[in-house]
C-alpha positions, 0 to 999 in steps of 0.5 A: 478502474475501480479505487479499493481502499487496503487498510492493515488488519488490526483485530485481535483473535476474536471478534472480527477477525473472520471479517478481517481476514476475508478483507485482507485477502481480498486487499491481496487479489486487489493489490496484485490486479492493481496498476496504480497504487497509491499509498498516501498519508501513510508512514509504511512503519518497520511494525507492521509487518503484515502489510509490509509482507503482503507487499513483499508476497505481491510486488514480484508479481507485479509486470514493469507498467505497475506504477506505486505513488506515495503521498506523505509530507516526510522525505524519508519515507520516499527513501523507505518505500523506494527500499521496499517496492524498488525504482516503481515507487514516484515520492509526492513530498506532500499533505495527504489531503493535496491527494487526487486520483487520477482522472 
C-alpha cells in the first residue's frame, strides 16, 4: 500500500511534455489499481478536462469496494465530485491540512 501523488499535466508541447505524459499514464494505471483515492484541497474545475477524463476513462473500471475521499473546505465540491464518481465519493468539509491518510 503505497500513497501515489496524480497531478494534472500542465506543460505545453514541448519541454517536458515526453515527461508529462509518461507520468500521466502512469497516474492512470495508478488510479485504476487504487482502492482509496483520496483527492484533497483540490476543486475538480469544469476546465480541466484531462483530469476529469481520466476520471471518467478509470471509475467504470473500478469494483464496488474502491472508496474516493474528497477533502476540501467548499460544500459544493461534495455535490460535484458525488456528480462525477457517483455514491463511492465520502465529502470531508474540511482544510486540506486536517488531511491524514489512513494508517
Amino acid at each position: 500500500k503505497h500513497p501515489v501523488l496524480v497531478m494534472p499535466p500542465r506543460y505545453p508541447l514541448g519541454y517536458g511534455y515526453r515527461l508529462m505524459q509518461f507520468s500521466w499514464q502512469k497516474a492512470r494505471v495508478a488510479l485504476e489499481r487504487a482502492r482509496e483515492i483520496h483527492i484533497v484541497g483540490y476543486s475538480l474545475p469544469e476546465e480541466d478536462r484531462a483530469f476529469r477524463s481520466l476520471l471518467n476513462q478509470v471509475a467504470p473500471r473500478w469494483d464496488t469496494g474502491v472508496t474516493v475521499d474528497v477533502w476540501n473546505p467548499d460544500p459544493v465540491l461534495g455535490e460535484v465530485a458525488s456528480g462525477i464518481l457517483g455514491p463511492r465519493v465520502v465529502f470531508h468539509e474540511t482544510l486540506a491540512s486536517s488531511f491524514r491518510f489512513r494508517s
